[in-house]
Residue frames as qw, qx, qy, qz and C-alpha x, y, z in Angstrom:
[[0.081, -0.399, -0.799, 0.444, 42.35, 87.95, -88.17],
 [0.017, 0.698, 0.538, 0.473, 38.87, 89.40, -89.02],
 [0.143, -0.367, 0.084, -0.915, 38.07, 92.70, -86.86],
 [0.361, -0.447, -0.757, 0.310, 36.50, 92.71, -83.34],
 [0.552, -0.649, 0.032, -0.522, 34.57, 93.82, -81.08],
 [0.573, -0.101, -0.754, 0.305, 35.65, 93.66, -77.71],
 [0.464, -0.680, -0.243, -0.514, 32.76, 94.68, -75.22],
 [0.400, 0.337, -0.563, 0.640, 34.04, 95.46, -71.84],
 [0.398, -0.794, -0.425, -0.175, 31.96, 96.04, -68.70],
 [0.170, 0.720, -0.356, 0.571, 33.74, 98.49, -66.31],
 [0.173, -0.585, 0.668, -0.426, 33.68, 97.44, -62.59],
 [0.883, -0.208, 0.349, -0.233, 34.47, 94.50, -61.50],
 [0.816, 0.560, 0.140, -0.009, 35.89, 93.99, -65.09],
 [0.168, 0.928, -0.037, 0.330, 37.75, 96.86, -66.44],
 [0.166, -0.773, 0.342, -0.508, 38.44, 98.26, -63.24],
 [0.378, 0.187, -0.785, 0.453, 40.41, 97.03, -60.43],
 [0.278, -0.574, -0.745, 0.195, 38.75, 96.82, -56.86],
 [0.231, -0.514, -0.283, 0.776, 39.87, 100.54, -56.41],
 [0.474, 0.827, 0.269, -0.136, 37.29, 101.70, -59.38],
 [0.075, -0.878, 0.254, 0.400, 40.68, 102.28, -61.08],
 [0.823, 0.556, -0.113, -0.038, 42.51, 101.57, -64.56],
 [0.757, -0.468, 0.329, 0.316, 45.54, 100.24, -64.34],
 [0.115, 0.654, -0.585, -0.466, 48.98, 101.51, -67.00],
 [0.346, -0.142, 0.891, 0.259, 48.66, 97.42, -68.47],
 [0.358, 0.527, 0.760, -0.133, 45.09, 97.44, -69.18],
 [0.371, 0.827, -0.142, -0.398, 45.29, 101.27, -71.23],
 [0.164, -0.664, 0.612, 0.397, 48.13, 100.01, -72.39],
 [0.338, 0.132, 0.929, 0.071, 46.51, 96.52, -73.74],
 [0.351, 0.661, 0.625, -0.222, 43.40, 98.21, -74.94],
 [0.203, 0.856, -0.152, -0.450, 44.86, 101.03, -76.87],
 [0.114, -0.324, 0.840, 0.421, 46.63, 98.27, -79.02],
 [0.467, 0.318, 0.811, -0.151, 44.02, 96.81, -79.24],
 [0.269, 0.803, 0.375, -0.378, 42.24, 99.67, -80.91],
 [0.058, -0.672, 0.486, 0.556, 45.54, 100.82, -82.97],
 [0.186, -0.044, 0.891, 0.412, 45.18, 97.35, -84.96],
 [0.268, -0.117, -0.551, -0.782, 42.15, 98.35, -86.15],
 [0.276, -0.383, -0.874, -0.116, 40.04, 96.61, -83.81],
 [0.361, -0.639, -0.183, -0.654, 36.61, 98.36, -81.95],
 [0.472, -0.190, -0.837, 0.201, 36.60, 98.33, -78.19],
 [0.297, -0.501, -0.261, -0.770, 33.37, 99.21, -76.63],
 [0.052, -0.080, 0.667, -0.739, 32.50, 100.09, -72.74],
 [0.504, -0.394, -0.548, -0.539, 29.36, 98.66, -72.18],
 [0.220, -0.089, -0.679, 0.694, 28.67, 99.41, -68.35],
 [0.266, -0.655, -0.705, -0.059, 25.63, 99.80, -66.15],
 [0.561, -0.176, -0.024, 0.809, 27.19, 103.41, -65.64],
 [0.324, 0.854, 0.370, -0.170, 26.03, 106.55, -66.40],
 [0.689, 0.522, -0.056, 0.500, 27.78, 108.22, -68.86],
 [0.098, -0.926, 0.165, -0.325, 28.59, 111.13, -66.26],
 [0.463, -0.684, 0.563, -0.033, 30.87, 109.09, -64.29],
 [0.859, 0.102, 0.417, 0.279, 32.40, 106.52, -67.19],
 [0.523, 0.850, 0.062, -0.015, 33.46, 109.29, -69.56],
 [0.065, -0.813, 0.571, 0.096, 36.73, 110.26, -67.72],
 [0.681, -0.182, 0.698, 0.126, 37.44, 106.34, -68.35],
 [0.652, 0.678, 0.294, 0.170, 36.54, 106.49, -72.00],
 [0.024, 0.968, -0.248, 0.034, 38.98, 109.48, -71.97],
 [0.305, -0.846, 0.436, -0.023, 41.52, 108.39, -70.32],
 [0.757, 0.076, 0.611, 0.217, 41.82, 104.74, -72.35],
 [0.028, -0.356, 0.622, 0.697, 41.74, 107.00, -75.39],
 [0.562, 0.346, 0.751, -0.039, 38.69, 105.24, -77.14],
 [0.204, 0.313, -0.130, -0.918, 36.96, 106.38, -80.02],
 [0.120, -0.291, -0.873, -0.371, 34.52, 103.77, -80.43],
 [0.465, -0.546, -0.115, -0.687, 30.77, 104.29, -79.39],
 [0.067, 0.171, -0.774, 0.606, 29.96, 103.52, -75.77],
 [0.482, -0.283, -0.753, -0.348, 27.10, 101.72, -74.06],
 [0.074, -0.282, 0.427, -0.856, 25.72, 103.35, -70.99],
 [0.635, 0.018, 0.325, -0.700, 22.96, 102.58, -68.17],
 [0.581, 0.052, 0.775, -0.245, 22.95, 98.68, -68.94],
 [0.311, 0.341, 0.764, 0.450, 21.98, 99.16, -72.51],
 [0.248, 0.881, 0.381, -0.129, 19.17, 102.28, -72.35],
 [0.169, 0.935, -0.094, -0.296, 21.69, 104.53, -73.85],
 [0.558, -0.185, 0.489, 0.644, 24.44, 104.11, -76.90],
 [0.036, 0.987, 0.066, -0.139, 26.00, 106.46, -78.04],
 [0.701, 0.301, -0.126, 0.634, 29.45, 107.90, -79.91],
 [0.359, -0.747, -0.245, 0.503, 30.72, 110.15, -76.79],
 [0.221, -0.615, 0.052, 0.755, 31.24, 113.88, -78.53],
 [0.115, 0.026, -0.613, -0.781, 29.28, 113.45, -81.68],
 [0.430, 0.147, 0.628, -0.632, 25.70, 113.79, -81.09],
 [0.511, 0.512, -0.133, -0.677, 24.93, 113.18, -84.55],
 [0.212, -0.377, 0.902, 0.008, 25.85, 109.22, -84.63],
 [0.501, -0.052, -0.210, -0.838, 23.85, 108.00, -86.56],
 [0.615, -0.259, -0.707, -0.234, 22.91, 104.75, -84.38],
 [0.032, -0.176, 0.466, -0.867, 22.50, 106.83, -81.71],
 [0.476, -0.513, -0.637, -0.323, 19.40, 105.49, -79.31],
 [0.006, 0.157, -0.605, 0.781, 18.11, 106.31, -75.67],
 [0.493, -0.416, -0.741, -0.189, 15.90, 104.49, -74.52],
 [0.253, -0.322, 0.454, -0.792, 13.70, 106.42, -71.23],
 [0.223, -0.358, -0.902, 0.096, 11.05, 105.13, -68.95],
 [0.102, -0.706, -0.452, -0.537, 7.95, 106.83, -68.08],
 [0.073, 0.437, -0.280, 0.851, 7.67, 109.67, -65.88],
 [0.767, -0.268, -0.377, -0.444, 4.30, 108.36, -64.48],
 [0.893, -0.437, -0.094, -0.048, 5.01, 105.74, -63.24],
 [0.629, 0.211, -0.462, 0.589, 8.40, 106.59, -61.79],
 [0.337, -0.417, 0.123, -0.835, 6.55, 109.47, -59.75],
 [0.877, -0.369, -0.082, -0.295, 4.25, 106.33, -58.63],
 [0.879, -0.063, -0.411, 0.234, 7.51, 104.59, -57.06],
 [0.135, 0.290, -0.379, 0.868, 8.93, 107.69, -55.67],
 [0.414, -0.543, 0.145, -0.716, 5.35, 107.84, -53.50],
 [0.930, -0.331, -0.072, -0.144, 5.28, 104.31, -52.36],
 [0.014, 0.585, -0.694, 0.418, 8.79, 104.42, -50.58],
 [0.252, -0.441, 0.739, -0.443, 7.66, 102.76, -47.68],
 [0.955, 0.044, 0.150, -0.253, 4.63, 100.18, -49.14],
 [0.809, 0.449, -0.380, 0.002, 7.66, 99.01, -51.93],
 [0.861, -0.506, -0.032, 0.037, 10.57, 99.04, -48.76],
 [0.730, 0.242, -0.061, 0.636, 13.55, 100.56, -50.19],
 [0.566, -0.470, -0.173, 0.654, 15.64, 102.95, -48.32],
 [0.014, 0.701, -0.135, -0.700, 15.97, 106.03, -51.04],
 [0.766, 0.512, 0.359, 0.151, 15.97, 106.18, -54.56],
 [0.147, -0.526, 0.429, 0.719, 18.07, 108.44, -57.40],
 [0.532, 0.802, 0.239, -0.130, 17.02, 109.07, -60.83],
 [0.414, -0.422, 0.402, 0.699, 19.07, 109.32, -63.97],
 [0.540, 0.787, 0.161, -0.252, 18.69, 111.22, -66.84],
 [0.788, 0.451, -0.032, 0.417, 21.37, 111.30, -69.61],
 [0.558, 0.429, -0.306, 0.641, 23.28, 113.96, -67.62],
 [0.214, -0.474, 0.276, -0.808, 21.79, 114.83, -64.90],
 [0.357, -0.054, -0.865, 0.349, 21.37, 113.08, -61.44],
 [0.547, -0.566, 0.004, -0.616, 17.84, 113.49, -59.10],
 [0.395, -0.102, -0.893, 0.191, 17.58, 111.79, -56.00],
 [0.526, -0.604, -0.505, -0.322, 14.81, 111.23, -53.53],
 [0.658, -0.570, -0.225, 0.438, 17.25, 112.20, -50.38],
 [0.110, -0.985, 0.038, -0.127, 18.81, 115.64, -49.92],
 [0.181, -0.793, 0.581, 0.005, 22.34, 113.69, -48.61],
 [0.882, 0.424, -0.198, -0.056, 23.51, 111.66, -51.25],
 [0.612, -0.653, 0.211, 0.392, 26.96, 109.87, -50.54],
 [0.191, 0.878, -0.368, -0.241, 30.09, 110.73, -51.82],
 [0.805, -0.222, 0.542, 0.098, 31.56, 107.66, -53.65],
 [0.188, -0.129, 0.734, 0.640, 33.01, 106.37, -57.58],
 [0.106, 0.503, 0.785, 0.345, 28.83, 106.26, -58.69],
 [0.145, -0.921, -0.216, -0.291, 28.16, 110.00, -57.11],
 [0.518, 0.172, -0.013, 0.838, 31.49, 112.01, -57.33],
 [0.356, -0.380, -0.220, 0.825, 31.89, 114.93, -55.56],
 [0.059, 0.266, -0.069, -0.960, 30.97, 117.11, -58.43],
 [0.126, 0.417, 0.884, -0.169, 27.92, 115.50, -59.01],
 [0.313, -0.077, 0.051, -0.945, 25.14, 117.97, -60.07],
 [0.067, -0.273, -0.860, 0.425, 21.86, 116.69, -57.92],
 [0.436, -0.397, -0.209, -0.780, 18.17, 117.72, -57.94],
 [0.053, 0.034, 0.890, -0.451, 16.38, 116.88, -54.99],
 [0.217, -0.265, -0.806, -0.482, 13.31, 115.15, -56.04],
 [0.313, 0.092, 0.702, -0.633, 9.70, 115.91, -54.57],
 [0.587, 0.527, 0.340, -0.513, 7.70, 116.52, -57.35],
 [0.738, 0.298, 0.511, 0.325, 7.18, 115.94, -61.15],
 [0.019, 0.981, -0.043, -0.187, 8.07, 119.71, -61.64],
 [0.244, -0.821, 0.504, 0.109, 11.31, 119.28, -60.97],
 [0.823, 0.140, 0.454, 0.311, 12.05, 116.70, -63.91],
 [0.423, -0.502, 0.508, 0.557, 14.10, 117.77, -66.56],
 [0.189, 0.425, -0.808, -0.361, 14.39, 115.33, -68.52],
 [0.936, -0.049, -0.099, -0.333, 12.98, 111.84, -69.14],
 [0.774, -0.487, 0.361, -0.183, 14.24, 109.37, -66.87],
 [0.554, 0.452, -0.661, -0.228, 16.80, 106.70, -67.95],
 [0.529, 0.034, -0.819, 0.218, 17.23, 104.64, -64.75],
 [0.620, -0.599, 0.101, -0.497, 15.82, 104.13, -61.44],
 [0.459, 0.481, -0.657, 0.356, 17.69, 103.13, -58.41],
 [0.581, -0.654, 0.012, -0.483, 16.40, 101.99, -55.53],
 [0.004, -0.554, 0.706, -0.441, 18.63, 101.63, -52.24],
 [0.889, -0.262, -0.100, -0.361, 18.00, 98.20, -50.52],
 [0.429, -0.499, 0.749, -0.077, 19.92, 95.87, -48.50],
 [0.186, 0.307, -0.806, -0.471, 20.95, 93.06, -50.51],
 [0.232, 0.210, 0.900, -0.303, 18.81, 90.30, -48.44],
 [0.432, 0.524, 0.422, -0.600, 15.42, 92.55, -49.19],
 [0.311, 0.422, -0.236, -0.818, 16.27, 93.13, -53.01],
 [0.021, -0.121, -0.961, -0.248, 14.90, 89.58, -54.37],
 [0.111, 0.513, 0.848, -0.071, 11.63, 90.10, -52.79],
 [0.058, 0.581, -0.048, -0.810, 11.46, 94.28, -53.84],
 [0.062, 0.086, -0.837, -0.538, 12.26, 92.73, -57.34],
 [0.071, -0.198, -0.889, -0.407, 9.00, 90.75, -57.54],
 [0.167, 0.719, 0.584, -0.338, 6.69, 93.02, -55.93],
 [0.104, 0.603, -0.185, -0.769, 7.61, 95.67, -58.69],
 [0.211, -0.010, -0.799, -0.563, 7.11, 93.02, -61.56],
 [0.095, -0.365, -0.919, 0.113, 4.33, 92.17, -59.72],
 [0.091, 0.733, 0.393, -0.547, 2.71, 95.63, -59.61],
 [0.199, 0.685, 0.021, -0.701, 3.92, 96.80, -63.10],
 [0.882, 0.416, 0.200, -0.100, 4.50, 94.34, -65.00],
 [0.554, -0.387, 0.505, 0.537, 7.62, 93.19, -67.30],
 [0.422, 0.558, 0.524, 0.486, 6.18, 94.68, -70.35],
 [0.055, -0.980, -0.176, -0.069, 6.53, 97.94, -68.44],
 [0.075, -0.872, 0.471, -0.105, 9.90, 98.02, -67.11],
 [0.804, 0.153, -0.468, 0.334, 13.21, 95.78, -66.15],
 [0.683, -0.699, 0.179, -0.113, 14.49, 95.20, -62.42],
 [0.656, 0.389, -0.506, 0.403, 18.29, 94.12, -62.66],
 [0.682, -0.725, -0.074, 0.049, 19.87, 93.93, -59.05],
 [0.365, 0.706, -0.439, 0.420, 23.53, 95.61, -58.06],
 [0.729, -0.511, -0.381, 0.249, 25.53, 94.66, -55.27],
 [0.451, 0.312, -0.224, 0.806, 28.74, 96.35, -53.80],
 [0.231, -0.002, -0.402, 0.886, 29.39, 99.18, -51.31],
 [0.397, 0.232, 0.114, -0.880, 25.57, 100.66, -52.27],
 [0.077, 0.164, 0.913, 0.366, 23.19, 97.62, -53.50],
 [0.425, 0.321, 0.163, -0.831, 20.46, 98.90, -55.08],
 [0.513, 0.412, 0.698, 0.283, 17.83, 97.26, -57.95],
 [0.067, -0.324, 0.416, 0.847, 17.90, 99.24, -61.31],
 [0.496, 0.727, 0.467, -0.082, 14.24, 99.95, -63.41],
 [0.331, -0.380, 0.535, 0.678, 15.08, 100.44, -66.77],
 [0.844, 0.140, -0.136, -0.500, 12.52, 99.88, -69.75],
 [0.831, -0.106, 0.540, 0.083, 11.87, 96.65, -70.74],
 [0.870, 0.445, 0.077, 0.200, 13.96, 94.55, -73.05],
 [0.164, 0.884, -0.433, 0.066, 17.20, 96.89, -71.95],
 [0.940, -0.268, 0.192, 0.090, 20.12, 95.12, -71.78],
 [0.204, -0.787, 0.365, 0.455, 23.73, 95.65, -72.62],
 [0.525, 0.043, 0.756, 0.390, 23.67, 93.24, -75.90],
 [0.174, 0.891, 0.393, -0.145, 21.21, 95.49, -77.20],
 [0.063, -0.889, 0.304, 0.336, 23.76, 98.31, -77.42],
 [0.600, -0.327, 0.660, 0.312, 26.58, 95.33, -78.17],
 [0.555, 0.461, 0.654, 0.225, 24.27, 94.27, -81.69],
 [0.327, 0.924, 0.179, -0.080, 23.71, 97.98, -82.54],
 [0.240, -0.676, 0.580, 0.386, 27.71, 98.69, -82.21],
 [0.660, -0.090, 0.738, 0.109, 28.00, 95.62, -84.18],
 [0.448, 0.725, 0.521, -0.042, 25.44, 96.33, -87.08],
 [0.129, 0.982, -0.085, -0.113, 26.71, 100.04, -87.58],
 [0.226, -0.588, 0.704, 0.330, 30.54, 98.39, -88.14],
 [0.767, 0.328, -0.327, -0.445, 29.40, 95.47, -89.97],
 [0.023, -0.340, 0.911, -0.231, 31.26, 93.00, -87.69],
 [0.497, -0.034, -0.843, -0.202, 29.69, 89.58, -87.03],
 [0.704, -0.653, 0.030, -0.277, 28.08, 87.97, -84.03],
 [0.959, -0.119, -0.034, 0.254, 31.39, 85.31, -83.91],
 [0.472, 0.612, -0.061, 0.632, 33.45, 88.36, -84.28],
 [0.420, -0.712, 0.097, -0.554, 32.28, 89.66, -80.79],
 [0.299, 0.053, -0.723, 0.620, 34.72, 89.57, -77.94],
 [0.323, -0.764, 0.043, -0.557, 32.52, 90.53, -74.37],
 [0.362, 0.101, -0.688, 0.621, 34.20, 90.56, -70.67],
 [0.414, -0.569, 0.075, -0.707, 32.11, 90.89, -67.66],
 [0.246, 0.160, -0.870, 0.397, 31.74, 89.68, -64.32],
 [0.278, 0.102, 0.404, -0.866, 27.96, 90.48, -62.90],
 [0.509, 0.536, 0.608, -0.290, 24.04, 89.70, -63.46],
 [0.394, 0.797, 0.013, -0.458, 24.08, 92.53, -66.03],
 [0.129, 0.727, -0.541, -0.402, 26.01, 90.86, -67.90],
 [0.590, 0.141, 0.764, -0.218, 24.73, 87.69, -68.57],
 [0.670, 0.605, 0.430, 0.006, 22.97, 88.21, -71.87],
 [0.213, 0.877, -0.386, -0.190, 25.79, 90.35, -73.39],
 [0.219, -0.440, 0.860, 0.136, 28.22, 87.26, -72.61],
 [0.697, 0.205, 0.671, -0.149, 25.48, 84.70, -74.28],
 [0.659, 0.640, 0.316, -0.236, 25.23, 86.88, -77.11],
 [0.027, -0.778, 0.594, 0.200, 28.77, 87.62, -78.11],
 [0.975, 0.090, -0.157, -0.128, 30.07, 84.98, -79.98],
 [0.628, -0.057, -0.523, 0.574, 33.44, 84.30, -77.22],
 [0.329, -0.866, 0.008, -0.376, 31.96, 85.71, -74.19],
 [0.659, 0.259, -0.511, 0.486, 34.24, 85.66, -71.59],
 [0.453, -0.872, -0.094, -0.161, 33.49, 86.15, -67.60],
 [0.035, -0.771, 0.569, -0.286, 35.94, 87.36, -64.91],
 [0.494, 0.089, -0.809, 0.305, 37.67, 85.12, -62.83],
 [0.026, 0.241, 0.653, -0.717, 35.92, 86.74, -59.55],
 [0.398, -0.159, -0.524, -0.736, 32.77, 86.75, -61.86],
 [0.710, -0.137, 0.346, -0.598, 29.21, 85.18, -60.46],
 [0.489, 0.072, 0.869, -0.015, 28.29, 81.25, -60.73],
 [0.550, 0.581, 0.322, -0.506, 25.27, 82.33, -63.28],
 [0.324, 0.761, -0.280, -0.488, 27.40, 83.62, -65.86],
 [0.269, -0.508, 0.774, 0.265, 29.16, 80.11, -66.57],
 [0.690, 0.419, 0.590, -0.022, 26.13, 78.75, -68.26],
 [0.416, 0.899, 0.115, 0.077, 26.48, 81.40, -71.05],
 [0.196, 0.833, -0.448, -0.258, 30.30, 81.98, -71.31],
 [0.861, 0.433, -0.268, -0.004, 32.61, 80.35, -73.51],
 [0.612, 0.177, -0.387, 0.667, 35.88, 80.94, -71.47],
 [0.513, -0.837, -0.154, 0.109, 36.96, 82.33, -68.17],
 [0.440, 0.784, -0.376, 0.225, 39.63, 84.57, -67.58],
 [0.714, 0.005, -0.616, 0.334, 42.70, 83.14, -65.57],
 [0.424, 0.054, -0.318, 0.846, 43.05, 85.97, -63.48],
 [0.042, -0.796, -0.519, 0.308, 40.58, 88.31, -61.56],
 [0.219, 0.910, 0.284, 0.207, 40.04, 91.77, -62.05],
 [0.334, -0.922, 0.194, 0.007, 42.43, 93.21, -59.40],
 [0.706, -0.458, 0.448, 0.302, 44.92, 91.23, -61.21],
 [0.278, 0.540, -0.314, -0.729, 44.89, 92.77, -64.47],
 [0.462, -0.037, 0.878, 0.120, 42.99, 89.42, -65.74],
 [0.580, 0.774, 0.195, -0.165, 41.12, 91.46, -69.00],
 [0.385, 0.793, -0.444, -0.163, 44.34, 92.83, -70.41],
 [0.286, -0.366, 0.880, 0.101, 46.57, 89.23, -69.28],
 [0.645, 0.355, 0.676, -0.038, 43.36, 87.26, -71.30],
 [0.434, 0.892, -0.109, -0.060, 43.27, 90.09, -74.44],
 [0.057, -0.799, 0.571, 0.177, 47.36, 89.83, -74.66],
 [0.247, -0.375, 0.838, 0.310, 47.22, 86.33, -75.20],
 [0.531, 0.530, 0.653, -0.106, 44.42, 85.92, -77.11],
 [0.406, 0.897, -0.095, -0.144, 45.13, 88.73, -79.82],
 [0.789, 0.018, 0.176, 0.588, 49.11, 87.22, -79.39],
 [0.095, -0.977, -0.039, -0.188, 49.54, 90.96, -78.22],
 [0.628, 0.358, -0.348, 0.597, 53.92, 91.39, -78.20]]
């Protein structure tokens, strides 16, 4: 069997419901990796909360962060298909002032390691951990860094029509609007053209592995064009309706039922 890639997305996926790896799934993936094959986290994550997973599976492939704006080999800055895609300061300043014309509830700001946010009492959850380090945003002073993501906090219902007044005011040659759900749905500005296949092709390229070589798992919006492009994409079982146009196979089993490492075991004919 030729070498893989097998692109992973992390919650929903990965992870069980309780944001948490399970002893089958390290166990499944780290074989994976022993036979020689590459397997790469490609999550809408920042690295600051995905690393201790990378860690804790043991990886040592590169890793795909923020949806696609950032890949990256995690303790060698010197990789050499290292990219990082930002978005402009500008006009992230201009969405932090129109809070209340655009209708979203708070925002947050990510930079490659460092977390802003537009509120002062962020919660405490698996996407903003305890030890967090925070800036509270007013001004453009108090950047850093250049932006990687924008988050804005919205009840699901509102985030369709948020969505098209932001493409509608900046345009889709300026930026990308992706939409999260779960415990905190928010919509995610990103540049344009990010996307986690993006990361998937460059991983690809820099091994020399095919497209028909490419394994990807996911279960979510963001993950759509990673499963199209992969050549055996593969959604969860507790995946979205969307994703079935564009995968090849489904897994039998959901996430909270270890259904990545029960589809990988028999598909690799994993002892």
């Amino acid at each position: 069997m030729n070498k893989k890639i097998i692109a992973i997305d992390l919650d929903g996926t990965t992870l069980n419901n309780q944001s948490l790896l399970s002893k089958r799934t390290v166990r499944t993936l780290q074989s994976l990796q022993n036979n020689g094959h590459h397997v790469l986290i490609a999550t809408g994550r920042p690295y600051r909360n995905s690393k201790q997973i990378y860690s804790e599976i043991g990886l040592k492939s590169p890793m795909v962060n923020f949806n696609g704006a950032l890949c990256h080999m995690p303790e060698n800055n010197s990789w050499s298909d290292y990219y990082h895609r930002t978005i402009d300061l500008d006009l992230v300043m201009d969405i932090l002032g129109k809070q209340h014309i655009l209708g979203y509830d708070w925002l947050s700001i990510e930079g490659k390691e460092t977390l802003y946010a537009s509120t002062e009492r962020i919660p405490t959850n698996e996407f903003f951990p305890k030890d967090t380090r925070s800036t509270y945003v007013t001004t453009k002073t108090k950047f850093e860094e250049q932006p990687t993501a924008l988050n804005l906090y919205v009840d699901e219902d509102k985030q369709e029509a948020i969505r098209l007044n932001i493409l509608n005011e900046y345009g889709s040659d300026t930026l990308s609007v992706r939409t999260w759900g779960g415990s905190y749905p928010c919509l995610e500005i990103v540049a344009p053209g990010i996307q986690k296949a993006l990361g998937v092709e460059t991983v690809a390229r820099h091994y020399g592995i095919s497209q028909t070589d490419i394994l990807a798992f996911g279960d979510e919006d963001n993950d759509f064009e990673m499963l199209d492009y992969a050549g055996h994409g593969v959604m969860m079982k507790n995946g979205i309706d969307r994703l079935r146009s564009v995968a090849n196979d489904m897994t039998e089993f959901t996430n909270n039922e270890d259904g990545l490492a029960l589809y990988l075991e028999k598909y690799f004919q994993l002892s």
